[in-house]
Structures are given as C-alpha cells and as structure tokens.
C-alpha positions as CSV (number, residue, x, y, z in Angstrom):
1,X,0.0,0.0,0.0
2,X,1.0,3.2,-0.8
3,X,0.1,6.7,0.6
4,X,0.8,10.4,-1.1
5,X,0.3,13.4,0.7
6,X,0.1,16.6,-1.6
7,X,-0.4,20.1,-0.9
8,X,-1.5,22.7,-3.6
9,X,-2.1,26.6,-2.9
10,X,-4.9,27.7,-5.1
11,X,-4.6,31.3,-6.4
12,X,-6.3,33.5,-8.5
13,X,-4.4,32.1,-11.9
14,X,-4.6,28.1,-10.4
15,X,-6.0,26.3,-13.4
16,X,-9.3,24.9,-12.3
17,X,-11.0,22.1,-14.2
18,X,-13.1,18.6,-14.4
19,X,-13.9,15.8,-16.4
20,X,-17.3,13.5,-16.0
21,X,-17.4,10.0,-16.3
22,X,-21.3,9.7,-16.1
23,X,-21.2,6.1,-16.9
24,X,-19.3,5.5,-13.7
25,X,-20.6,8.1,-11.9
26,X,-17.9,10.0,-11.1
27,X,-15.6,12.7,-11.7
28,X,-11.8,14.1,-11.6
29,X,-11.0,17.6,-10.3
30,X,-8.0,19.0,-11.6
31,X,-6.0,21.6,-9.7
32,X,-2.6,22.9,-11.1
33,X,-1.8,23.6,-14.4
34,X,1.5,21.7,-16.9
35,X,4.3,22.6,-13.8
36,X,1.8,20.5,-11.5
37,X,-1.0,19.5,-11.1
38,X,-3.1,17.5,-8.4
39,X,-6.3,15.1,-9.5
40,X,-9.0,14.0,-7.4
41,X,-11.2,11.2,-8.0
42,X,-14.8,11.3,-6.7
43,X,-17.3,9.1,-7.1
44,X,-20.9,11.2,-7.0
45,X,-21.5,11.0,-3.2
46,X,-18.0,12.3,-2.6
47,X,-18.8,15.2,-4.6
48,X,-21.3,16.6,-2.5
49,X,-19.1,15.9,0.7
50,X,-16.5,17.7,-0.6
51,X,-18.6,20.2,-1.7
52,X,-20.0,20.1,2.0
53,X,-16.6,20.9,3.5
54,X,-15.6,23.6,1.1
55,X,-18.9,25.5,2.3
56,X,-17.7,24.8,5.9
57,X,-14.8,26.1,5.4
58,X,-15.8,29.5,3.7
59,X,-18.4,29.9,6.4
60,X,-15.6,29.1,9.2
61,X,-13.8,32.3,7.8
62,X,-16.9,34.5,8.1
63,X,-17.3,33.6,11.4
64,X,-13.7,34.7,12.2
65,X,-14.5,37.7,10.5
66,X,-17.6,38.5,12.4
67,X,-15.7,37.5,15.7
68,X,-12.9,39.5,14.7
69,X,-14.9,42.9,14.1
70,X,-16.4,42.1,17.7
C-alpha cells in the first residue's frame, strides 16, 4: 500500500478544471496547471461531501470575520 500526501495553494491564476465519467458516476477535479497538477477522484457522493466541507470552510472564515470585528 502506498500513501501520497500533496499540498496545492490555489490562487487567483490556479488552473481549475473537471472531467465527468457519467457512466461511472464519477468525476476528476483537476487543480494545477502543466508545472503540477493534483487530481482527485470522486465518485458522486464524494462530490457533494466535498462540496460540504468547502462551504464549511468559507463559512468558518466568516465567522472569524464576524468575531474579529467584535
């Protein structure tokens, strides 16, 4: 078994993309662009938890905001 661990800073000019698979219902994001490049593979559940995170973690900096103009 083997285990990667990769970190990627997304910026304004980070190449963003995906491709479908509907007939295995699934998709890969792409982050990076040809210097590097990460790609994650998720089936359709997987998309919406990830999805689910993302929108935790933008409301997580809100709330610092918020707590911050206190």
């Amino acid at each position: 078994m083997a285990v990667v661990t990769a970190g990627v800073h997304v910026k304004a000019d980070t190449g963003l993309s995906f491709r479908s698979y509907p007939a295995e219902d699934r998709v890969t994001v792409t982050i990076g662009d040809a210097y590097g490049e990460v790609t994650v593979f998720l089936p359709r559940p997987e998309i919406d938890r990830l999805a689910g995170v993302l929108a935790e973690a933008r409301e997580s900096l809100s709330v610092s905001a918020v707590k911050a103009a206190a």
